[in-house]
N, C-alpha and C positions, 0 to 999 in steps of 0.2 A: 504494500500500500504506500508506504514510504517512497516507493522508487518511481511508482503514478505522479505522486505529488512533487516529488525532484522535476520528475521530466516536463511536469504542467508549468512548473516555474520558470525552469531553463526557455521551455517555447516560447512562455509570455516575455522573456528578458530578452531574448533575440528575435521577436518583430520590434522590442523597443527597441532597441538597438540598431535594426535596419532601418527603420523610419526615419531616424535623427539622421544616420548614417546617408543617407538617400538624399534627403532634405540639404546637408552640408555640403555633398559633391555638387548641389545644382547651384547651389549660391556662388557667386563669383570672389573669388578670394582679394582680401584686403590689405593692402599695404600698409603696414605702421610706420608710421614717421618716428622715428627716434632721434631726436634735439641731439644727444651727444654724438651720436652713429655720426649723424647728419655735420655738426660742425668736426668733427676727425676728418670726414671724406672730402669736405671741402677744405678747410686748412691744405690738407697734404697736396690739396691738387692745383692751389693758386699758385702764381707762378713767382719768383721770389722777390720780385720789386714793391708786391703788391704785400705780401705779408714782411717788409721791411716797413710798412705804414701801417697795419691793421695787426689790431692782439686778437687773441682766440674771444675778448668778451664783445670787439666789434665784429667780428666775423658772425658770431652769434647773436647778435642784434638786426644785422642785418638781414639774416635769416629768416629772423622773429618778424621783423616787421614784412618781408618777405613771403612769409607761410600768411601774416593779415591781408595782404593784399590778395592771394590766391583764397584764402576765406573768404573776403567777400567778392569777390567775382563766380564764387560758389565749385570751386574745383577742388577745395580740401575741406574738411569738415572738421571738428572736434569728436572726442568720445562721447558717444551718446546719439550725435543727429545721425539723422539717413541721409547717406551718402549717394542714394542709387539718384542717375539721369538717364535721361531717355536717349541720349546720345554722343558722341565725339562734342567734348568742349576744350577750345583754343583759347589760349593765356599766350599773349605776347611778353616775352619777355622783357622786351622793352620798356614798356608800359611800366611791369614789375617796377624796374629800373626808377626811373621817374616817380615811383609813388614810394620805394625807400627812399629818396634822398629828401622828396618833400616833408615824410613826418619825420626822418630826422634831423631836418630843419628845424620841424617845429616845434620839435625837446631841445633848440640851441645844438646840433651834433651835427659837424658838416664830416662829411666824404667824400675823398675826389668820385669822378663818374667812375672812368676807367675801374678804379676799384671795386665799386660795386658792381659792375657788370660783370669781373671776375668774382666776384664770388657767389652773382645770381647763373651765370653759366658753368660755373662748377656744381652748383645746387641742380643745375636741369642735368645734369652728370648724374650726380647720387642718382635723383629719380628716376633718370633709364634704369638705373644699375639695379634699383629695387622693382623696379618693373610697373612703376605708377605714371609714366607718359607714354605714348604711340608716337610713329613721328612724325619730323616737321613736315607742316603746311606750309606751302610757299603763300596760297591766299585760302580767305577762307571759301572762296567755289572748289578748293579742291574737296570740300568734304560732302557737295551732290555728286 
């Protein structure tokens, strides 16, 4: 009788187990951004004129304000919101560009450009590497 009630167990715990298991392959897997990952990969990768001017805490700020500007154009998310779109969404890098130097502007924090654009093209590095961009668009009709 024992050995009924083993196996009625087992069977009930492996369709739960299939179900999650089935449910998790169909979802599409999510990239973590990791802040320290993220400023290691970039540090190492600018080029040495550029980290003769910028410390690991600018590099990291830059970043920061970097990952807000991709937060609101709505292509990174925080823990917690839904993430999912209905399609390919393009972030100029440039743009990025232009909206770190302005809000560190306007904490008083200047950076030459050049520098930030090595460290916002080193940051689209990491994110190939992690597998969270597609790539470039020359305009956006290439995405019909």
């Amino acid at each position: 009788m024992w050995l009924f009630g083993g196996a009625a167990v087992f069977a009930v715990a492996a369709v739960a187990v299939g179900r999650v298991t089935a449910r998790l392959a169909s979802d599409p897997s999510r990239a973590i951004y990791d802040v320290g990952q993220s400023v290691e990969f970039v540090a190492a990768a600018l080029p040495n004129d550029v980290t003769a001017e910028l410390s690991y805490d600018d590099v990291t700020t830059i970043l920061r304000l970097f990952h807000d500007y991709l937060h609101e154009r709505g292509v990174a998310t925080t823990a917690g919101e839904d993430g999912s779109v209905d399609g390919p969404m393009v972030v100029d890098p440039a743009e990025g560009v232009v909206q770190v130097l302005r809000r560190a502007a306007l904490a008083d924090v200047h950076y030459r450009r050049s520098d930030v654009e090595a460290v916002v093209d080193a940051q689209m590095e990491y994110f190939a590497a992690i597998g969270v961009v597609g790539e470039p668009v020359d305009e956006p009709d290439d995405l019909e």
